[in-house]
VOPAGU-2260 file (C-alpha; in pm, 1 decimal, decimal comma):
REM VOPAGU-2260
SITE   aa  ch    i         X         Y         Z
SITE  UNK   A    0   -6232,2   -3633,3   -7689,8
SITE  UNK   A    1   -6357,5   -3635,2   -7365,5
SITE  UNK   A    2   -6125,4   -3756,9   -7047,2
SITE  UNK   A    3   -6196,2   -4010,2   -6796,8
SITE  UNK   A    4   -6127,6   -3732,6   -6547,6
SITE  UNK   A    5   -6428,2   -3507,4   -6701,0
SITE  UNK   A    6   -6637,8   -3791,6   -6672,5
SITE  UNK   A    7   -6565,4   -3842,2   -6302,3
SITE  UNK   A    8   -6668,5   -3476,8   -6270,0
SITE  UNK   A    9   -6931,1   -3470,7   -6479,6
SITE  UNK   A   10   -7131,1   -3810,6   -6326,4
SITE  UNK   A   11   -7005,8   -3962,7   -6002,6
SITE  UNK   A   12   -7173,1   -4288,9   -5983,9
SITE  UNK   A   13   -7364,7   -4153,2   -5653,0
SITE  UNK   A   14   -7512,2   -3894,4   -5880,8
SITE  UNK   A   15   -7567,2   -4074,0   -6162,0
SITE  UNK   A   16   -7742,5   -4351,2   -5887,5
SITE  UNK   A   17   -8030,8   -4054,7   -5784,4
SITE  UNK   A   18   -8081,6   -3821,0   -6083,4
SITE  UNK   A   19   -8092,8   -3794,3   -6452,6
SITE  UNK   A   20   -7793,4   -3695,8   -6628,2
SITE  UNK   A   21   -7934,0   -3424,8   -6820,9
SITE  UNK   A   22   -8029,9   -3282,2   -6480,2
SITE  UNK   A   23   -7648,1   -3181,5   -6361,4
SITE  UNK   A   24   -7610,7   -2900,7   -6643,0
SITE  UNK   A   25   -7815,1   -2595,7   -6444,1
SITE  UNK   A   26   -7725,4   -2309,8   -6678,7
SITE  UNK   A   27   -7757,2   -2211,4   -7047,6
SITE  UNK   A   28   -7358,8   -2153,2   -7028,2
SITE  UNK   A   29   -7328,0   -2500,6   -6900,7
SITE  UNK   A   30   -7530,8   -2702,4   -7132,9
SITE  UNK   A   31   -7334,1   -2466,2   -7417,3
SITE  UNK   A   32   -6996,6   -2545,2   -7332,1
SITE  UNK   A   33   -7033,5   -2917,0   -7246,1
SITE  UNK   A   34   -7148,5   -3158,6   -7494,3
SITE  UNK   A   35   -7452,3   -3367,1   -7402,0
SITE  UNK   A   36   -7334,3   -3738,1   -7197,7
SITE  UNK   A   37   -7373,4   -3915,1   -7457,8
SITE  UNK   A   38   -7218,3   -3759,6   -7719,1
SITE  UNK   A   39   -6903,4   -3749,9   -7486,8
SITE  UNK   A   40   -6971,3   -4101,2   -7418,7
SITE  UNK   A   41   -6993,4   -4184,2   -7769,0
SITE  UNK   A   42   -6653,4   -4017,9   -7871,9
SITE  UNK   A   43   -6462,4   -4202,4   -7579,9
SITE  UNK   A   44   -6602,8   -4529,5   -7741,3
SITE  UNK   A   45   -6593,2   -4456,4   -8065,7
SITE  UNK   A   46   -6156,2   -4331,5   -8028,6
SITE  UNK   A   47   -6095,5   -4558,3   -7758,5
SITE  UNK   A   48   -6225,5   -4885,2   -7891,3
SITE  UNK   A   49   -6097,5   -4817,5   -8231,9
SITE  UNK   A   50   -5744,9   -4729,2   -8066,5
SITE  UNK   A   51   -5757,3   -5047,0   -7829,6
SITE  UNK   A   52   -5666,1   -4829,6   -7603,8
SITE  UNK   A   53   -5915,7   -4935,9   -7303,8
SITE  UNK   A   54   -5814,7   -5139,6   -6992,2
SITE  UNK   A   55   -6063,1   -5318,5   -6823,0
SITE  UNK   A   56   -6126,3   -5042,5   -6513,0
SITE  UNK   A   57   -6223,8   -4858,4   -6756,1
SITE  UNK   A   58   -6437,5   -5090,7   -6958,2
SITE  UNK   A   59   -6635,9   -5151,6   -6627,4
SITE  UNK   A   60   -6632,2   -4773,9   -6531,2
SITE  UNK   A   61   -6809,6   -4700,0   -6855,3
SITE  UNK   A   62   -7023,7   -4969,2   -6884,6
SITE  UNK   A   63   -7165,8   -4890,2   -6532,0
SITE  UNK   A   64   -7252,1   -4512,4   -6667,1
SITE  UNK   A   65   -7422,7   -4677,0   -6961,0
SITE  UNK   A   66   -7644,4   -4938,7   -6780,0
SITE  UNK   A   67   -7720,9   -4587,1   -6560,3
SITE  UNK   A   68   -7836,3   -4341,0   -6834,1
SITE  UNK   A   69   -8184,6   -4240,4   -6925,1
SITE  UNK   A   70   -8269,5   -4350,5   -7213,3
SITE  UNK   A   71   -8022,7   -4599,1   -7238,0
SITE  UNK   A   72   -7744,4   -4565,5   -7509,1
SITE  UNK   A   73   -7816,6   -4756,0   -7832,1
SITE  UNK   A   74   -7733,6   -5175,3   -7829,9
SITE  UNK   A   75   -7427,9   -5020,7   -8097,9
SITE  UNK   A   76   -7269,6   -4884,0   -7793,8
SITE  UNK   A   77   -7273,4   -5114,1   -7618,8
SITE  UNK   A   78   -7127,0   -5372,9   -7886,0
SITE  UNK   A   79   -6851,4   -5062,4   -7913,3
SITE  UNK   A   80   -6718,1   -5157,5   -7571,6
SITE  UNK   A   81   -6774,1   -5566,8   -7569,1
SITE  UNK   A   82   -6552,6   -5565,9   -7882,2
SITE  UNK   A   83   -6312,5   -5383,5   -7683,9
SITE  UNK   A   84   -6308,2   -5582,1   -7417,9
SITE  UNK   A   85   -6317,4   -5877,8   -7600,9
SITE  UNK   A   86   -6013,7   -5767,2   -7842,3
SITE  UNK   A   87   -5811,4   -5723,5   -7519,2
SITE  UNK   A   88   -5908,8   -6086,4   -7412,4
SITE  UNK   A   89   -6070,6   -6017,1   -7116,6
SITE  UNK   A   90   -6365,6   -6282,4   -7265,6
SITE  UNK   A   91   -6496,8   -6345,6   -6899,7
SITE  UNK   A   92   -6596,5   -5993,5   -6844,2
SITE  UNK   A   93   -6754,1   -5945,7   -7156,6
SITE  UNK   A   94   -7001,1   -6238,9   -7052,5
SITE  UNK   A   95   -7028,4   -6089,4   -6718,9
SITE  UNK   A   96   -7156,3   -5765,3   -6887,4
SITE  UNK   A   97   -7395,1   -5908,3   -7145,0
SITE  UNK   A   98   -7561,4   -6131,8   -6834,5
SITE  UNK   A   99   -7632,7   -5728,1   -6705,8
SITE  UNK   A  100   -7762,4   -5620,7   -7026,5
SITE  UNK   A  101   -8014,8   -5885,3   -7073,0
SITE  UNK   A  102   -8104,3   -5889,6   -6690,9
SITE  UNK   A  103   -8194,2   -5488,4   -6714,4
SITE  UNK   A  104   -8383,4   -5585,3   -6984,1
SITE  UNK   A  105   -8161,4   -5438,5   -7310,0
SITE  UNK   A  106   -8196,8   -5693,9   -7588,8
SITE  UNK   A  107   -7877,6   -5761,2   -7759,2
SITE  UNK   A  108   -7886,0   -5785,9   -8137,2
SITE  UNK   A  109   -7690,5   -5989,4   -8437,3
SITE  UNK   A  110   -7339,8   -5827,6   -8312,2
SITE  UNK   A  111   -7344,5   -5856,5   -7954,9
SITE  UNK   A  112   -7467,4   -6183,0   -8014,6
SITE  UNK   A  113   -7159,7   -6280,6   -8242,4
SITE  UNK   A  114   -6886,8   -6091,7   -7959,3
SITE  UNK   A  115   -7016,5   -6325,0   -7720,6
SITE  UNK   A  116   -6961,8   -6661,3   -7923,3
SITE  UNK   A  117   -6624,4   -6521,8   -7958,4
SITE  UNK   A  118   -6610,9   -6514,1   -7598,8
SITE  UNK   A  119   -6732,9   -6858,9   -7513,4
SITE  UNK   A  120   -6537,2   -7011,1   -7789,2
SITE  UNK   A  121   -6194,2   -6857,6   -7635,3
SITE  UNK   A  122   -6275,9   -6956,3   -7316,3
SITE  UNK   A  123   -6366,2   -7307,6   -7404,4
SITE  UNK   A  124   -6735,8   -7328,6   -7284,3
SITE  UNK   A  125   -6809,0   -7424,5   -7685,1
SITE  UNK   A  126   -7164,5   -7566,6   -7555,0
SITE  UNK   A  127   -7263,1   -7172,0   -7443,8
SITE  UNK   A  128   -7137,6   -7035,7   -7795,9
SITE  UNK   A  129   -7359,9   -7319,7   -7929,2
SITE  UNK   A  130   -7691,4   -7167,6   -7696,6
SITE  UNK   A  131   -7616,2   -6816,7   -7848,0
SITE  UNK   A  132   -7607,8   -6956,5   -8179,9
SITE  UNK   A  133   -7966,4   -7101,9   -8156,0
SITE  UNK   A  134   -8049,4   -6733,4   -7973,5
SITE  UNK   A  135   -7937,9   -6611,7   -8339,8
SITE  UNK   A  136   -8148,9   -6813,7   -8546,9
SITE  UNK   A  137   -8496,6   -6812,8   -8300,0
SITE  UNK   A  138   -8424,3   -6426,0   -8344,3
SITE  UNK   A  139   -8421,1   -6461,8   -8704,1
SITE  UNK   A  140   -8088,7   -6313,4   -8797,9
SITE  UNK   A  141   -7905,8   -6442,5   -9034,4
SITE  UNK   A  142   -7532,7   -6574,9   -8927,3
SITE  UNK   A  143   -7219,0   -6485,1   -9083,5
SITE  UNK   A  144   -6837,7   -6606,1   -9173,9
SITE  UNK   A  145   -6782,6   -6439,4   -8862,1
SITE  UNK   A  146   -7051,9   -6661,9   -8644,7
SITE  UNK   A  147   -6933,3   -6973,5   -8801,5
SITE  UNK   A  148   -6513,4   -6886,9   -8767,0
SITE  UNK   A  149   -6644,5   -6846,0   -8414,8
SITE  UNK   A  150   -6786,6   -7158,1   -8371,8
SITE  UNK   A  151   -6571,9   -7368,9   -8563,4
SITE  UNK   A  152   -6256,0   -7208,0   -8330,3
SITE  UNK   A  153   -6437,6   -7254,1   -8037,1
SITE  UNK   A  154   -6488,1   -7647,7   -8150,3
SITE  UNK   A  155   -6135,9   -7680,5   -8258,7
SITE  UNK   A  156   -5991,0   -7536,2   -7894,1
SITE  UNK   A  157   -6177,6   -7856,5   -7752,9
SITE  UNK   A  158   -6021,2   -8073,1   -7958,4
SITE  UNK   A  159   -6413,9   -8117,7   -8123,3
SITE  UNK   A  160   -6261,3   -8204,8   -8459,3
SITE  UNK   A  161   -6575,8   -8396,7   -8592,8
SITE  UNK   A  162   -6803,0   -8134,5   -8492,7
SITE  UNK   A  163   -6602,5   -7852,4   -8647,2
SITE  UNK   A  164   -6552,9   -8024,9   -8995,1
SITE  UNK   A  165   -6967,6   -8093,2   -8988,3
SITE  UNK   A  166   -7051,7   -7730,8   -8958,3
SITE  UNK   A  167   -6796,0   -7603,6   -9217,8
SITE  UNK   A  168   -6947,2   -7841,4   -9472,3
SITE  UNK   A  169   -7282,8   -7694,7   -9378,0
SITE  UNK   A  170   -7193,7   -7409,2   -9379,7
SITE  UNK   A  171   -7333,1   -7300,8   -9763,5
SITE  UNK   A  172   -7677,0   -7476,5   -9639,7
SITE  UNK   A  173   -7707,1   -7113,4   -9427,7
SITE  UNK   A  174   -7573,8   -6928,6   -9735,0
SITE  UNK   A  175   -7252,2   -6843,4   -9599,2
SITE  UNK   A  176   -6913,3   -6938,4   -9782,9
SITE  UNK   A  177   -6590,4   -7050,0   -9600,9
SITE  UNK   A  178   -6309,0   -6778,8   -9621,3
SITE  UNK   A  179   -5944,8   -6786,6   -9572,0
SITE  UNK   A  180   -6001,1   -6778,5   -9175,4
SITE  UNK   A  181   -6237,1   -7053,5   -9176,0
SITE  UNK   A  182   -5996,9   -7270,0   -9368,9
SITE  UNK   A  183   -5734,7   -7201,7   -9114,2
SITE  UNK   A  184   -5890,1   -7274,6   -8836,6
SITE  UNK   A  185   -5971,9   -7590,2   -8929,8
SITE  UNK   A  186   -5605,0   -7661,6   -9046,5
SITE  UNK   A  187   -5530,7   -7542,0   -8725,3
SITE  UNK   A  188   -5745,7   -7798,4   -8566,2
SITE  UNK   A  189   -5639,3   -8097,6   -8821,7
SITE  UNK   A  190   -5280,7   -7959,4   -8689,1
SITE  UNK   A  191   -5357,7   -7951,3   -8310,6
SITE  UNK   A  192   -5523,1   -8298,0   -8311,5
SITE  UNK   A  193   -5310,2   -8447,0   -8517,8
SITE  UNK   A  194   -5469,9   -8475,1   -8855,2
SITE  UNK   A  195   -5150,6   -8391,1   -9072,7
SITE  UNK   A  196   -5259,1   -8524,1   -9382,0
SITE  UNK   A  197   -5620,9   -8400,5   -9383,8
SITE  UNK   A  198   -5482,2   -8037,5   -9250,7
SITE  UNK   A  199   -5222,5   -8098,4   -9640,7
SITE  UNK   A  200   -5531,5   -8203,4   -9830,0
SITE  UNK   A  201   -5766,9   -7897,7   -9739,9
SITE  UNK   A  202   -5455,9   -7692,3   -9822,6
SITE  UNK   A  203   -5390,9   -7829,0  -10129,5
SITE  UNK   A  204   -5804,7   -7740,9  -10218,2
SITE  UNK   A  205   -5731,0   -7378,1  -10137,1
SITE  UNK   A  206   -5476,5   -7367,7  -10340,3
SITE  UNK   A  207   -5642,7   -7541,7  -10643,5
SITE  UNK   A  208   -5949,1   -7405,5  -10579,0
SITE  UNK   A  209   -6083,3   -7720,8  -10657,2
SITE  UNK   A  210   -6383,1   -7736,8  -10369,7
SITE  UNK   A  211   -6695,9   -7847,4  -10420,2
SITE  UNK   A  212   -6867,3   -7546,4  -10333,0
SITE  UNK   A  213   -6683,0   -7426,0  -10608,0
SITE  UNK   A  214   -6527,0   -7169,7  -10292,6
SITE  UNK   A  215   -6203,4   -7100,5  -10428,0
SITE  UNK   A  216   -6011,6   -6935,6  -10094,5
SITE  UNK   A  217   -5628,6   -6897,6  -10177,6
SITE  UNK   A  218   -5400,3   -6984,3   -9832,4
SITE  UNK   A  219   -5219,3   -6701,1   -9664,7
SITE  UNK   A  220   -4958,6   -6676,8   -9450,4
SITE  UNK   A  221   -5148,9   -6784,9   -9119,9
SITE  UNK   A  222   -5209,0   -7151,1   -9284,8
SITE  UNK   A  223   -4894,7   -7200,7   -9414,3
SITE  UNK   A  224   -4753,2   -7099,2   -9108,9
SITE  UNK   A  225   -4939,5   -7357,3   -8949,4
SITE  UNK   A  226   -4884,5   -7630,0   -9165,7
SITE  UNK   A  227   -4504,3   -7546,0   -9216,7
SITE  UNK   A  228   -4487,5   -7604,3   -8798,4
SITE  UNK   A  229   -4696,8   -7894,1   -8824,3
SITE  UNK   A  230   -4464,8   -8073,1   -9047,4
SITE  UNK   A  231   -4126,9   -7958,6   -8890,0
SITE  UNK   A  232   -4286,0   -8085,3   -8537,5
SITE  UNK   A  233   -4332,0   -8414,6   -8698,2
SITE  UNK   A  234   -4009,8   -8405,5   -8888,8
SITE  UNK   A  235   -4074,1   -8384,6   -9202,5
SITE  UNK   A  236   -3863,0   -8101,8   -9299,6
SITE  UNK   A  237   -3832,8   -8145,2   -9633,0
SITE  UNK   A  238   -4239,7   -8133,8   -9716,7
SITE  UNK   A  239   -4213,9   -7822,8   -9525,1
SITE  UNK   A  240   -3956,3   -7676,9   -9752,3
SITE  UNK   A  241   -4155,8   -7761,2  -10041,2
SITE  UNK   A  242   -4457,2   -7574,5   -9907,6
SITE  UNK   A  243   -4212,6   -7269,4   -9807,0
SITE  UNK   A  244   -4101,3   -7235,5  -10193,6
SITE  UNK   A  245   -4484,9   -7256,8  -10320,3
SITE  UNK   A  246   -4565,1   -7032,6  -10061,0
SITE  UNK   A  247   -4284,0   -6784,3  -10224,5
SITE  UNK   A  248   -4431,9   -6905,9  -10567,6
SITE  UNK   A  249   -4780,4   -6759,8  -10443,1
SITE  UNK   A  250   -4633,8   -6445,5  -10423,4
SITE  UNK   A  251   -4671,5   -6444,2  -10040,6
SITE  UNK   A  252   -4391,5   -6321,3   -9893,6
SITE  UNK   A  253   -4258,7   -6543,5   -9541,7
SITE  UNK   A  254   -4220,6   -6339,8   -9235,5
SITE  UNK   A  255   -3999,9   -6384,1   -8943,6
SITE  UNK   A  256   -4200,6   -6631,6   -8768,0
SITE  UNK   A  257   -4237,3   -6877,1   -9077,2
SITE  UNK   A  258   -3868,4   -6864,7   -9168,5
SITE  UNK   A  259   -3745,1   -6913,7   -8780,9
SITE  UNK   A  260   -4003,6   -7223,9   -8767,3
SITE  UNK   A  261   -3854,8   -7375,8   -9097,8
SITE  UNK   A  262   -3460,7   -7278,4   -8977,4
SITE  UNK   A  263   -3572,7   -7458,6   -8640,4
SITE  UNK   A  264   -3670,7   -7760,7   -8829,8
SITE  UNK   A  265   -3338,4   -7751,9   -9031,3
SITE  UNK   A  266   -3149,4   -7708,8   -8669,8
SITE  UNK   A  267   -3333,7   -8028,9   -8556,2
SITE  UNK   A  268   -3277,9   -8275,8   -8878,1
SITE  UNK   A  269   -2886,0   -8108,4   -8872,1
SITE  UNK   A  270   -2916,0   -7977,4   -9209,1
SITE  UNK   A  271   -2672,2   -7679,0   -9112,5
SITE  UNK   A  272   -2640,1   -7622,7   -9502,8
SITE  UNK   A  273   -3006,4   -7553,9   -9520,0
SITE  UNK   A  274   -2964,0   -7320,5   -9247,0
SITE  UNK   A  275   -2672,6   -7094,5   -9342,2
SITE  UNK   A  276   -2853,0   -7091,3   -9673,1
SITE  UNK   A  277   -3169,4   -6949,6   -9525,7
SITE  UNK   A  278   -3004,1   -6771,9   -9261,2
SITE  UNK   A  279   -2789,4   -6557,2   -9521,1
SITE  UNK   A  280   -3127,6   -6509,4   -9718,9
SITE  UNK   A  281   -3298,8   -6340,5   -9425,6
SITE  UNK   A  282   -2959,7   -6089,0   -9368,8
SITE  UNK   A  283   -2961,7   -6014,7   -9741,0
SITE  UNK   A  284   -3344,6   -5961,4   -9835,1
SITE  UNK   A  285   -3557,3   -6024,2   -9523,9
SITE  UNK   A  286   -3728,2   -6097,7   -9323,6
SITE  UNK   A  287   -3476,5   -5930,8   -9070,0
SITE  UNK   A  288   -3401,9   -6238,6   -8778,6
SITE  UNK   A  289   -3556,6   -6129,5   -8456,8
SITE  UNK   A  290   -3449,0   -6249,7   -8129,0
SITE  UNK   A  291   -3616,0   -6626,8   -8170,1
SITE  UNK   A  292   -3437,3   -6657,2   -8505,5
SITE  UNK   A  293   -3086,8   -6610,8   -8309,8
SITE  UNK   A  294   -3209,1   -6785,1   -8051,1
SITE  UNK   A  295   -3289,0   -7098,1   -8189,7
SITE  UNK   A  296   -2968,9   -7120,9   -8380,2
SITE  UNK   A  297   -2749,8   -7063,2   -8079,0
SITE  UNK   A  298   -2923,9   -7345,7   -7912,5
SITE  UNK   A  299   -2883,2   -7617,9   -8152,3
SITE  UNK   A  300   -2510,3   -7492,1   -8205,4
SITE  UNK   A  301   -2424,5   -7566,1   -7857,6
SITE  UNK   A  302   -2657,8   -7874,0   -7835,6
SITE  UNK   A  303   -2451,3   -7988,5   -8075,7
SITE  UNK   A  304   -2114,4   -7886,8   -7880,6
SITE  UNK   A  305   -2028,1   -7620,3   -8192,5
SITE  UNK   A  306   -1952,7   -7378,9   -7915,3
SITE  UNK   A  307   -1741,3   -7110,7   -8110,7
SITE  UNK   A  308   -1988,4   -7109,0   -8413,6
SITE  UNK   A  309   -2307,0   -7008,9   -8130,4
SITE  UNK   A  310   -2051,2   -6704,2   -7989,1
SITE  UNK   A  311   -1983,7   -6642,8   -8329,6
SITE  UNK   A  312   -2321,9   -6577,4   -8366,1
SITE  UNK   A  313   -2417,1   -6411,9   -8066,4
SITE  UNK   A  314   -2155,1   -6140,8   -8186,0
SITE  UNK   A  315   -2330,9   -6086,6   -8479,6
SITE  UNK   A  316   -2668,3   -6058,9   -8284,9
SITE  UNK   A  317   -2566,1   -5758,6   -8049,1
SITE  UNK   A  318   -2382,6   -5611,4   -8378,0
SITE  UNK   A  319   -2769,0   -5630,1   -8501,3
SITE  UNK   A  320   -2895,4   -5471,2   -8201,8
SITE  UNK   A  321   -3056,5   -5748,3   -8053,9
SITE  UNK   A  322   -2942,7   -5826,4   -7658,5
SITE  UNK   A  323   -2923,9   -6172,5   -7521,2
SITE  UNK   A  324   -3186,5   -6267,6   -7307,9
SITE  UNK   A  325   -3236,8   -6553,4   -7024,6
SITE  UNK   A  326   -3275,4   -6800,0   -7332,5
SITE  UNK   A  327   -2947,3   -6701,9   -7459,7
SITE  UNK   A  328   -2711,1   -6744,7   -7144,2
SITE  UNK   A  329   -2910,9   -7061,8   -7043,2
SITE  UNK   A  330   -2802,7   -7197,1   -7391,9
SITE  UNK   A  331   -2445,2   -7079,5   -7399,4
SITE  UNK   A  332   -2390,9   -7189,8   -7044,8
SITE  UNK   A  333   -2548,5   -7578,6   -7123,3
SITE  UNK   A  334   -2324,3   -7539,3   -7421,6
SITE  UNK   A  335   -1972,7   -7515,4   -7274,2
SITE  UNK   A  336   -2049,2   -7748,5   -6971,0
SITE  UNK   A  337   -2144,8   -7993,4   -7294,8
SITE  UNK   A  338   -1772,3   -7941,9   -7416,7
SITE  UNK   A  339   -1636,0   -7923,3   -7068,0
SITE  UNK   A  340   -1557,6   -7545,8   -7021,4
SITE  UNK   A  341   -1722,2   -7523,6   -6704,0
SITE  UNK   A  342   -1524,2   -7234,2   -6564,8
SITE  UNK   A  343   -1671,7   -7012,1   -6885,5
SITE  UNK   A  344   -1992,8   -7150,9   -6784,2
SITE  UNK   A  345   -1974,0   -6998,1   -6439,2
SITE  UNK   A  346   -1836,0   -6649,7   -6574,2
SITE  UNK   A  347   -2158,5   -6632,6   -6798,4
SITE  UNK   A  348   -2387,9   -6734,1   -6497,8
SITE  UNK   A  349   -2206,6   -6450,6   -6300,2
SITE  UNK   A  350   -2275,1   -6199,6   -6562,7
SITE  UNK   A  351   -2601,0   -6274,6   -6568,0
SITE  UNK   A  352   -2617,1   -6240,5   -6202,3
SITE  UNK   A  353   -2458,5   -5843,6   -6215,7
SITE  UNK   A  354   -2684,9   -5762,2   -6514,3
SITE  UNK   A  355   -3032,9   -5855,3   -6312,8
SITE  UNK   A  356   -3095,0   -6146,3   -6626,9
SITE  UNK   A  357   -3307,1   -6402,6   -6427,3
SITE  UNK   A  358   -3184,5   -6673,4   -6614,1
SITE  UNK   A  359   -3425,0   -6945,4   -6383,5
């Protein structure tokens, strides 16, 4: 694979600024040993991008040889990089570099065109995702799930509910069917915006399969993850219970993050029996509880002035591994000033003081 440091050798931008590439290899033994530019550009792309191991220096650094070389690398490489870049979330330079493609006069094609709706989307600026859509169709490509989970995201983030729902029903009118991501997303949005009951009644489709697109998209663990939080949020603990065992019955298997949301919502109703019971599960056949999972528990315990049961826990935490963080003390501490152990209080807060734990 070839280095970042033999690429600074090989083209310093001041070279690559007056001469062709192909011009710095002088000798037969040269142009033997050292692959041509863009093959070594190519590799760095191809093992990089795939890796995700790129920062954005070095996303600009390349992309300034590229927009340099004669001929110009193929629209594929560039996409290489963009979906890089746009993987790592840095959506604004992305747009920044597709303005320099088109304005050197590289046309982008169907997947540069679908990284940069991703962009606008996640940066909220829906309307531009909506401009490169039409640049799609006037181009006479053919969109994907991928366009429309873009678009559909990007109209959810604004809170564009009615919009979103529109194009995933006409969705099939462009020949493309919803997957498990578009579904989703638009739970996600029903979620966010505080559609509960329409986010439980496109869940209860995928799980029929009963659409009338005759789409039959089973839920996975990112929408019932969503939903499960959505109904704890508004209380309703119980529904999400019910959708944790079907889940189970589905044969998908809840991770850490569902079963911490669902012992959260048992903390908050005080159904402590609910949450030993799902606690013990966890220790015995997994998911493992993760920081959060302790967390949470410690914090209700001394909300609700059960001091000895949160250090109780916390023992069994560091016995797990696990070290208390800033979260941890803050909740301990607010617990024995609740039961009026303020001296224990202040020892913590000292601790935390000779450890280094900013605990502000």
């Amino acid at each position: 694979m070839a280095t970042r440091t033999q690429f600074r050798c090989l083209f310093s931008s001041e070279t690559v600024s007056k001469v062709k590439l192909s011009s710095l290899f002088k000798s037969p033994r040269q142009i033997a040993a050292v692959s041509s530019p863009e093959t070594q550009l190519n590799e760095f792309l191809h093992e990089n991008c795939k890796s995700g191991i790129i920062n954005l220096n070095e996303a600009r650094y390349f992309f300034g040889y590229m927009t340099h070389m004669q001929p110009s690398p193929p629209i594929s490489s560039f996409n290489l990089l963009f979906g890089a870049v746009a993987k790592n979330r840095h959506y604004d330079a992305v747009i920044s570099f597709y303005r320099k493609l088109v304005s050197i006069g590289l046309l982008p094609d169907f997947v540069t065109l679908n990284i940069l709706i991703n962009c606008f989307g996640n940066k909220e600026r829906v309307c531009d995702a909506l401009v490169a859509f039409g640049n799609i169709l006037r181009r006479g490509f053919s969109p994907d799930v991928v366009t429309f989970n873009s678009l559909i995201k990007g109209l959810c983030v604004e809170n564009r509910i009615k919009e979103a729902t529109w194009l995933f029903k006409n969705m099939i009118a462009f020949g493309v069917r919803p997957d498990v991501i578009t579904y989703g997303t638009l739970i996600n949005g029903f979620c966010r915006t505080g559609n509960l009951s329409v986010a439980l009644r496109l869940h209860k489709k995928m799980v029929s399969g009963d659409d009338e697109n005759g789409l039959i998209s089973k839920p996975n663990i990112f929408s019932y993850s969503i939903i499960i939080d959505s109904l704890c949020k508004e209380g309703l603990v119980d529904k999400a219970k019910e959708l944790f065992l079907e889940m189970k019955g589905q044969g998908i298997n809840p991770d850490v993050v569902v079963c911490t949301t669902l012992i959260h919502g048992f903390c908050c109703a005080g159904n402590w029996e609910e949450v030993n019971g799902l606690f013990i599960e966890m220790l015995d056949l997994g998911p493992r509880p993760n920081l959060l999972t302790f967390n949470v528990m410690i914090d209700c315990l001394c909300k609700g002035g059960k001091i000895n049961e949160a250090n109780g826990l916390l023992e069994l935490m560091i016995q797990r591994g696990l070290n208390p963080d800033r979260f941890t003390y803050n909740s301990l501490m607010d617990g024995y000033c609740l039961v009026g152990r303020i001296d224990t209080a202040r020892e913590i807060f000292s601790l935390c003081i000779v450890r280094g734990v900013n605990i502000l």
